[in-house]
N, CA, C, O and CB atoms as a CASP TS submission, in Angstrom:
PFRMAT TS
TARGET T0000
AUTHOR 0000-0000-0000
METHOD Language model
MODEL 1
PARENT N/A
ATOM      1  N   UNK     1     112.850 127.942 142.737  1.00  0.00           N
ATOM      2  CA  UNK     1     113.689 127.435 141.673  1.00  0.00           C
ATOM      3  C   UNK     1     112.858 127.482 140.385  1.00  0.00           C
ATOM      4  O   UNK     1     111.824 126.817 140.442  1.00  0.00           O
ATOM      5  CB  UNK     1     114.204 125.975 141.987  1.00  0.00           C
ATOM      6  N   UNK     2     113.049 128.009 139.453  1.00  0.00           N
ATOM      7  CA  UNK     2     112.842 128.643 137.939  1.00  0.00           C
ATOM      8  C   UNK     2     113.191 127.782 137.338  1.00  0.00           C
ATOM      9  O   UNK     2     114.280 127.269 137.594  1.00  0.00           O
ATOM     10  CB  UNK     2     113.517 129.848 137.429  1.00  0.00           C
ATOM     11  N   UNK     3     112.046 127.116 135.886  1.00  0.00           N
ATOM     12  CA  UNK     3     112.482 126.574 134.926  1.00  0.00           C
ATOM     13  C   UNK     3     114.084 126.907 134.427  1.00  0.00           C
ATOM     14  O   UNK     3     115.029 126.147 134.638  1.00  0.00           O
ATOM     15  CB  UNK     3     111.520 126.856 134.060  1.00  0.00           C
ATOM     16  N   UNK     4     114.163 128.107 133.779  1.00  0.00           N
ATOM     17  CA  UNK     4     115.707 128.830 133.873  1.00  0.00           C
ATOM     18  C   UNK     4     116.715 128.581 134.720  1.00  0.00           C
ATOM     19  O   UNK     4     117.904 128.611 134.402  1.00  0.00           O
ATOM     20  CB  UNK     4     115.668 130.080 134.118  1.00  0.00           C
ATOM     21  N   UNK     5     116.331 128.360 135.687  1.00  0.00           N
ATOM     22  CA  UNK     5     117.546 127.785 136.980  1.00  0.00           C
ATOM     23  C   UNK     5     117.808 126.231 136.371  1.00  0.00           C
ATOM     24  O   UNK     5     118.941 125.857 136.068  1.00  0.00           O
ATOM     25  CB  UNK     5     116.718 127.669 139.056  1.00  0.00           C
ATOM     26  N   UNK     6     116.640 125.394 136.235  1.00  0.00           N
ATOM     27  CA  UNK     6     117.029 124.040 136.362  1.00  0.00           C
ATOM     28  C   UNK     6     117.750 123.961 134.670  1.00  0.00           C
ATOM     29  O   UNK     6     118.764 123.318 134.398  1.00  0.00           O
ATOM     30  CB  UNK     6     115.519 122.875 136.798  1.00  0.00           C
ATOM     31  N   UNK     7     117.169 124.548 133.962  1.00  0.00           N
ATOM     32  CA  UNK     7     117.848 124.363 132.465  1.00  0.00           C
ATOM     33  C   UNK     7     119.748 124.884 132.446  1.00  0.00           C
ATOM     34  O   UNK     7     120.746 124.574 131.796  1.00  0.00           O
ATOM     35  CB  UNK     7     116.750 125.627 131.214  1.00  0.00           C
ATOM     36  N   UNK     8     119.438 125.733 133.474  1.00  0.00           N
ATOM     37  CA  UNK     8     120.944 126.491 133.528  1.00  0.00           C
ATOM     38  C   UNK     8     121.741 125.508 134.086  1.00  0.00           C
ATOM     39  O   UNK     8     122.898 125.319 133.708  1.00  0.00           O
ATOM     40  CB  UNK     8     121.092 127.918 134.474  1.00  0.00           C
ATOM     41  N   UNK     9     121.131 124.785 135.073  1.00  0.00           N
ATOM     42  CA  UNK     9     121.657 124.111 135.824  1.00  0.00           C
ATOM     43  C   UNK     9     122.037 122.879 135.246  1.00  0.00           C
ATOM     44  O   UNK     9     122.900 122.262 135.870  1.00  0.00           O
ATOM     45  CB  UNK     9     120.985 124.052 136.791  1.00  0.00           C
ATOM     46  N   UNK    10     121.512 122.260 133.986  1.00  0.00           N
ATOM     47  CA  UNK    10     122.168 121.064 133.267  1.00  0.00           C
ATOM     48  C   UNK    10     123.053 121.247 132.875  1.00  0.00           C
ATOM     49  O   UNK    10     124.168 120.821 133.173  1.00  0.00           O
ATOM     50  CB  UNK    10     121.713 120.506 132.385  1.00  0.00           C
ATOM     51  N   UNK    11     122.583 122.202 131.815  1.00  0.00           N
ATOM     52  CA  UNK    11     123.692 123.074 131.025  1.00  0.00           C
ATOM     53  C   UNK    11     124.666 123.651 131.399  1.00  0.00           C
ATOM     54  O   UNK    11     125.498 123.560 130.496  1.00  0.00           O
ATOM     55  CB  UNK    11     123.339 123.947 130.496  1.00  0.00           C
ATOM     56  N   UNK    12     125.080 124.234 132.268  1.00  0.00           N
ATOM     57  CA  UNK    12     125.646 125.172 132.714  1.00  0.00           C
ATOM     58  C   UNK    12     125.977 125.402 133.908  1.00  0.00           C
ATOM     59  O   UNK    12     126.005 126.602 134.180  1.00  0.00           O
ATOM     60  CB  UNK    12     125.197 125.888 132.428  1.00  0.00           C
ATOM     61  N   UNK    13     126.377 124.342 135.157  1.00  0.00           N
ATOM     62  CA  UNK    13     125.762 124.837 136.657  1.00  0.00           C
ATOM     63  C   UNK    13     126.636 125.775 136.837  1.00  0.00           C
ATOM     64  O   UNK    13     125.818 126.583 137.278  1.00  0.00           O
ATOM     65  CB  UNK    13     125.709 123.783 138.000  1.00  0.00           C
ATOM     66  N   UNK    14     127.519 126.289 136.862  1.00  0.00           N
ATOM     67  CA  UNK    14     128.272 127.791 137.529  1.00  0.00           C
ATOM     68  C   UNK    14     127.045 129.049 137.455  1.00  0.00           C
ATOM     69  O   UNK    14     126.654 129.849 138.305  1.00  0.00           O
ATOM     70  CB  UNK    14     129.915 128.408 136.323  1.00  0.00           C
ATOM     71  N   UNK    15     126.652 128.808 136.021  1.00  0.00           N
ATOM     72  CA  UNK    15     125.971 129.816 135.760  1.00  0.00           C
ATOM     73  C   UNK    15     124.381 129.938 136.351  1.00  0.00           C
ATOM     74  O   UNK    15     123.630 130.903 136.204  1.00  0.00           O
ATOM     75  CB  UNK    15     126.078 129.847 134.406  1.00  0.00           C
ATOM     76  N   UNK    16     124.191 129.087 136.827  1.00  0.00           N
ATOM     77  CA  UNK    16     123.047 128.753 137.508  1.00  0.00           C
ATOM     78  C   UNK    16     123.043 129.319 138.839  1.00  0.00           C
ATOM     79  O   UNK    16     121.982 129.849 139.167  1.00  0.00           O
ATOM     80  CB  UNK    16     122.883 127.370 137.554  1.00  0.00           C
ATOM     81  N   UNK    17     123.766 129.328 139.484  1.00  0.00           N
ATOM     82  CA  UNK    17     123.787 129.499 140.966  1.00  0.00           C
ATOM     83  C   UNK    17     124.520 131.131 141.393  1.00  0.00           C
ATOM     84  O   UNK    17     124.508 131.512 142.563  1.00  0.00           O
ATOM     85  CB  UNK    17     124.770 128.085 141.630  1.00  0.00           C
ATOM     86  N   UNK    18     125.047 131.865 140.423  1.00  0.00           N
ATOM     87  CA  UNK    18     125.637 133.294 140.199  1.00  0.00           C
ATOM     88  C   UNK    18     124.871 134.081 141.358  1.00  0.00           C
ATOM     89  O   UNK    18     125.508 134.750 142.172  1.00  0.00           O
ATOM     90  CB  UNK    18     125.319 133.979 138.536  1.00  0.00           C
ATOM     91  N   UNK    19     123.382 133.968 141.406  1.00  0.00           N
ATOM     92  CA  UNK    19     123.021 134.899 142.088  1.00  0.00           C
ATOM     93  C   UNK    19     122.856 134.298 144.095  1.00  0.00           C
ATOM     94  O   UNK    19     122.319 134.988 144.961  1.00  0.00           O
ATOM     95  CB  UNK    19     121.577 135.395 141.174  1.00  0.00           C
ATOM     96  N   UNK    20     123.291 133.335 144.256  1.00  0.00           N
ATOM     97  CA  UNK    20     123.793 132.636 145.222  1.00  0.00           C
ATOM     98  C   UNK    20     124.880 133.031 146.113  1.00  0.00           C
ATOM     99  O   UNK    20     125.082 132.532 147.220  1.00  0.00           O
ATOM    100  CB  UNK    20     124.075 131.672 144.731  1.00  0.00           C
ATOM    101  N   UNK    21     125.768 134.225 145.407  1.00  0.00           N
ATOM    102  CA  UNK    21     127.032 134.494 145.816  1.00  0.00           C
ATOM    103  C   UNK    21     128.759 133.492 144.983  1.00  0.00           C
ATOM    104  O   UNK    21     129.002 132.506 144.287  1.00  0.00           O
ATOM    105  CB  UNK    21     126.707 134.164 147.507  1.00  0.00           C
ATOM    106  N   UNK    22     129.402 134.473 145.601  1.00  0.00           N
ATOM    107  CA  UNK    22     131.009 133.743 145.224  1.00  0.00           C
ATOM    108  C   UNK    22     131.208 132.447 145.582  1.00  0.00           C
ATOM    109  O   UNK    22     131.623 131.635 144.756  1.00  0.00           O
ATOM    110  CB  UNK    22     132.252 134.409 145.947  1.00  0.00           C
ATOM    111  N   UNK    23     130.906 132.072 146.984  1.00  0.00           N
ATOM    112  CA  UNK    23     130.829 130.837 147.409  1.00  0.00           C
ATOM    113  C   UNK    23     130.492 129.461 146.867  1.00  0.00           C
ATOM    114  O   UNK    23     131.122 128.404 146.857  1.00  0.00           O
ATOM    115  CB  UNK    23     130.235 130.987 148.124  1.00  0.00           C
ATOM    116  N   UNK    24     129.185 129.846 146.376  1.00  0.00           N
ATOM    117  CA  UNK    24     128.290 128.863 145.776  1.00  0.00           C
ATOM    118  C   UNK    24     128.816 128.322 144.533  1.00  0.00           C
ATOM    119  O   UNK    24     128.706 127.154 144.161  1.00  0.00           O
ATOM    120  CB  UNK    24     126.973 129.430 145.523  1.00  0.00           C
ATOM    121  N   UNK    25     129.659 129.698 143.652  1.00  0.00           N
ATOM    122  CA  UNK    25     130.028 129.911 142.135  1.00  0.00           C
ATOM    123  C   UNK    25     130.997 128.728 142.183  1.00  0.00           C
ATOM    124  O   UNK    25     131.120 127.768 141.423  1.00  0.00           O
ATOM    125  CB  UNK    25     130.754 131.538 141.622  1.00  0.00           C
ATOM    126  N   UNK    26     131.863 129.193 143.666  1.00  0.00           N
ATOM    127  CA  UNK    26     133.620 128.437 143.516  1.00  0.00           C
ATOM    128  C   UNK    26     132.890 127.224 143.698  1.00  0.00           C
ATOM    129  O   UNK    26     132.523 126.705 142.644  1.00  0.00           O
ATOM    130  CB  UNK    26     135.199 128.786 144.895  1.00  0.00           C
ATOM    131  N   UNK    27     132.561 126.595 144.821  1.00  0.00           N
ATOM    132  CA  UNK    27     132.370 125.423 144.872  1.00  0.00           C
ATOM    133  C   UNK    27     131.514 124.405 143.382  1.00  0.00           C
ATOM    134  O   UNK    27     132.042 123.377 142.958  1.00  0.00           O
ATOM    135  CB  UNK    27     131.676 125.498 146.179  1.00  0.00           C
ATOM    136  N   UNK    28     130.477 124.838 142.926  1.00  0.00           N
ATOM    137  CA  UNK    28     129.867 124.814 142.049  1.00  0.00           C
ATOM    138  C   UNK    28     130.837 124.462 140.878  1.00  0.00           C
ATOM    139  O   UNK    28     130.852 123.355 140.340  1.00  0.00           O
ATOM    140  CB  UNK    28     129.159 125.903 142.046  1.00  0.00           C
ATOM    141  N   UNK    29     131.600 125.448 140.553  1.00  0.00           N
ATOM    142  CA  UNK    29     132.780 125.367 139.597  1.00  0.00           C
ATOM    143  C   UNK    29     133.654 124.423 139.664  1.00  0.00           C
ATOM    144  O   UNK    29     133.823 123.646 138.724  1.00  0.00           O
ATOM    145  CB  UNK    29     133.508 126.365 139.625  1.00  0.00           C
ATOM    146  N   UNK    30     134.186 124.370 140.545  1.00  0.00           N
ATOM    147  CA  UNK    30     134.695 123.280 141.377  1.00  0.00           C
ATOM    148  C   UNK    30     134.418 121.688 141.130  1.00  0.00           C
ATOM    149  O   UNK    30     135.231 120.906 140.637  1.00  0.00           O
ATOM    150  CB  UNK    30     134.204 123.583 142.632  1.00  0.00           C
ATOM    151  N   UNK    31     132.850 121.316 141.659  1.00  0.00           N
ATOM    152  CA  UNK    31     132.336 120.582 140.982  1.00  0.00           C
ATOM    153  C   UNK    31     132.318 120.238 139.495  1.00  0.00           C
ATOM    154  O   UNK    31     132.407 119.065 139.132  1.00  0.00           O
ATOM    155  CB  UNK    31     131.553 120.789 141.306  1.00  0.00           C
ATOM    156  N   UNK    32     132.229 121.032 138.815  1.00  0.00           N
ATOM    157  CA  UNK    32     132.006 121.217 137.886  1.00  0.00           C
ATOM    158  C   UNK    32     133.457 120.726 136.893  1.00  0.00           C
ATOM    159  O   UNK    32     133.419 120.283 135.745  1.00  0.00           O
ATOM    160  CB  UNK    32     131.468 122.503 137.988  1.00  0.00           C
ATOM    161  N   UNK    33     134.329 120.899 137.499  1.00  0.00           N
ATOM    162  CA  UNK    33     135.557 120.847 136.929  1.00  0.00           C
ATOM    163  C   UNK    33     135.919 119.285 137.218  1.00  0.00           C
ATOM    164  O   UNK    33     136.554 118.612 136.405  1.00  0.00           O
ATOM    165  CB  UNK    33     136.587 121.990 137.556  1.00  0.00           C
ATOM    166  N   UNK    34     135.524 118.864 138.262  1.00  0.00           N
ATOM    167  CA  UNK    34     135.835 116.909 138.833  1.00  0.00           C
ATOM    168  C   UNK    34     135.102 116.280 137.369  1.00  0.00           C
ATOM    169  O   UNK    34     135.545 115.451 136.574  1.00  0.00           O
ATOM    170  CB  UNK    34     134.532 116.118 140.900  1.00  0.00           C
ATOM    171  N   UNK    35     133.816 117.029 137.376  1.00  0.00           N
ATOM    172  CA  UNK    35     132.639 115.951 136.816  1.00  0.00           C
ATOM    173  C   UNK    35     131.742 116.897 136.428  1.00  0.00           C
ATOM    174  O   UNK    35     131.768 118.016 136.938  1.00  0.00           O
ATOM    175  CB  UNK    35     131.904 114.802 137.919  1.00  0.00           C
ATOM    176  N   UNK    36     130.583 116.455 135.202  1.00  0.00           N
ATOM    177  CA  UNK    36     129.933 117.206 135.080  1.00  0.00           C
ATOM    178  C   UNK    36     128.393 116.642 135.454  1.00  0.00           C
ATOM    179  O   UNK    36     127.329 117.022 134.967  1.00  0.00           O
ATOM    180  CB  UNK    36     130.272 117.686 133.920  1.00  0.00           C
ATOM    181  N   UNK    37     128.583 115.789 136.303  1.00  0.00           N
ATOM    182  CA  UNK    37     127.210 115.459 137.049  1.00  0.00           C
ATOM    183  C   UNK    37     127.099 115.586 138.523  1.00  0.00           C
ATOM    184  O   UNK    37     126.100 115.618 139.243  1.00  0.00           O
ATOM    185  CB  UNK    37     126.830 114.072 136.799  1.00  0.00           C
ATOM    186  N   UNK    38     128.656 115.667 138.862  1.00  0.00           N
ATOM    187  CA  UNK    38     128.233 116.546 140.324  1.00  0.00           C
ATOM    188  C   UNK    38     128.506 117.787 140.101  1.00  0.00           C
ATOM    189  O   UNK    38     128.453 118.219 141.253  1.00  0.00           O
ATOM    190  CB  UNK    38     129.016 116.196 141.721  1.00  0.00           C
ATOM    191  N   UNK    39     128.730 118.567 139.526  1.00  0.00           N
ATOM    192  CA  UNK    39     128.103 120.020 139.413  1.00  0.00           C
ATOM    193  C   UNK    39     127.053 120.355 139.151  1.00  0.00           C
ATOM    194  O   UNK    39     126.668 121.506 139.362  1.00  0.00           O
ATOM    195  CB  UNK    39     128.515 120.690 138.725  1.00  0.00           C
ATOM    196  N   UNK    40     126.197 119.279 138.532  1.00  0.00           N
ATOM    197  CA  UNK    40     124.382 119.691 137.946  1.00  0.00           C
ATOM    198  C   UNK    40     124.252 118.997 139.805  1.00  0.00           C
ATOM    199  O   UNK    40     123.915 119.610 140.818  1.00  0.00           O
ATOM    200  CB  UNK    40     123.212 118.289 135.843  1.00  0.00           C
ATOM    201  N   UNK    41     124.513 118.086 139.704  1.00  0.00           N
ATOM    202  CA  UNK    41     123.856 117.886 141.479  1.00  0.00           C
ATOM    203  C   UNK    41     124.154 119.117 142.789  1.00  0.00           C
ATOM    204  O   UNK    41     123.309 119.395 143.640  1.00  0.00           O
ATOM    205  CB  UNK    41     124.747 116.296 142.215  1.00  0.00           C
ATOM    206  N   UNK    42     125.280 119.627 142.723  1.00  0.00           N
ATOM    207  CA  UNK    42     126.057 120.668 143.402  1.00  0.00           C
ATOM    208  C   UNK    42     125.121 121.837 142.970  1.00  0.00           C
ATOM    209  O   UNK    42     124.766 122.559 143.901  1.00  0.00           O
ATOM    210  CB  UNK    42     127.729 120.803 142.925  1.00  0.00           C
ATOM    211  N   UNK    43     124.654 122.158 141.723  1.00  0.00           N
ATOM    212  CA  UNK    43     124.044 123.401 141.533  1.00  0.00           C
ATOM    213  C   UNK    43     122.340 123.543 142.165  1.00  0.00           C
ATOM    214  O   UNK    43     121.736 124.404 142.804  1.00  0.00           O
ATOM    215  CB  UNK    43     124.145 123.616 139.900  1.00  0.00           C
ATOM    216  N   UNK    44     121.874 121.730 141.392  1.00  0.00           N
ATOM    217  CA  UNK    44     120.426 121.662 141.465  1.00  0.00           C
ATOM    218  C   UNK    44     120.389 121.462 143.420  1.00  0.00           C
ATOM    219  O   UNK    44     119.350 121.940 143.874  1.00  0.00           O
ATOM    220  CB  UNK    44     119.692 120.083 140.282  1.00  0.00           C
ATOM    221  N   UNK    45     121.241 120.918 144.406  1.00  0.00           N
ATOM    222  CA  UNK    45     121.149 121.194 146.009  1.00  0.00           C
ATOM    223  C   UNK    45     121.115 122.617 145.997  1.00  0.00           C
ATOM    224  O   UNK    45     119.984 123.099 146.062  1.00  0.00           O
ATOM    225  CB  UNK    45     122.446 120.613 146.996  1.00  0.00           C
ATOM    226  N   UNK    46     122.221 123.533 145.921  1.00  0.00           N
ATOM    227  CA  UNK    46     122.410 124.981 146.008  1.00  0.00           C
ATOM    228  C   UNK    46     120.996 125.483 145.595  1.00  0.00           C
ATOM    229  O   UNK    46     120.305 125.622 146.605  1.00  0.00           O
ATOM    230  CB  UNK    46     123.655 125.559 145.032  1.00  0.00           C
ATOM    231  N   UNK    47     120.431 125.756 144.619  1.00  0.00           N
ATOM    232  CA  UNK    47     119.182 126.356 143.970  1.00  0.00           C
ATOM    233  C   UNK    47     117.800 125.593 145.129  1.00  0.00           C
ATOM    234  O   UNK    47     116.798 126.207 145.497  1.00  0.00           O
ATOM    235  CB  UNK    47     119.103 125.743 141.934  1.00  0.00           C
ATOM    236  N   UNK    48     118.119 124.283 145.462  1.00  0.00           N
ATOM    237  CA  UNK    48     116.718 123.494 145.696  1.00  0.00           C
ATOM    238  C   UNK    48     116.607 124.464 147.454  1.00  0.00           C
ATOM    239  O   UNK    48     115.605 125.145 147.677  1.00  0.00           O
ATOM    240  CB  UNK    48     116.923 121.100 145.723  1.00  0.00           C
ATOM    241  N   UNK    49     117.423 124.393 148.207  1.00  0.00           N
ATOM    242  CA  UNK    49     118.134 124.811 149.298  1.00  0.00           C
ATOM    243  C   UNK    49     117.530 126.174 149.820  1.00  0.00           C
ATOM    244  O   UNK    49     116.852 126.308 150.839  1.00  0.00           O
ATOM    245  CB  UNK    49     119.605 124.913 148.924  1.00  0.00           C
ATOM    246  N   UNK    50     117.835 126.979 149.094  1.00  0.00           N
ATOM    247  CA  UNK    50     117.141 128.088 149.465  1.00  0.00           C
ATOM    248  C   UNK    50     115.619 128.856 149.368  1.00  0.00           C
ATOM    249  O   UNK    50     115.168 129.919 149.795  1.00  0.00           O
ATOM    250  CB  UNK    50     117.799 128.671 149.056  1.00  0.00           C
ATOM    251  N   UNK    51     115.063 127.679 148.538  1.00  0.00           N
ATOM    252  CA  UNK    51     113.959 128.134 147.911  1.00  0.00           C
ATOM    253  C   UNK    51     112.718 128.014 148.428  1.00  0.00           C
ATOM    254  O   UNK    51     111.746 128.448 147.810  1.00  0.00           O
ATOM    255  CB  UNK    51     113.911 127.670 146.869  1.00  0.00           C
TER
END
């Protein structure tokens, strides 16, 4: 996980997690659309997860 990931990931989580796949994007987005602090949490698990 990349400075760039976690900054994307405040800012921005859809865009954070892109290279994750479609999956990650929808749900992420998803999140993102309820609230905008469970999508930084939804993105920063997704990113922490694989790394």
């Amino acid at each position: 996980m990349s400075c760039l990931q976690v900054l994307l990931a405040i800012i921005f989580p859809p865009l954070a997690v892109i290279d994750r796949g479609c999956g990650s994007v929808t749900i992420v987005l998803l999140l993102t659309l309820l609230g905008w602090v469970p999508g930084v949490i939804g993105a920063l698990i997704i990113l922490n997860k694989n790394s």
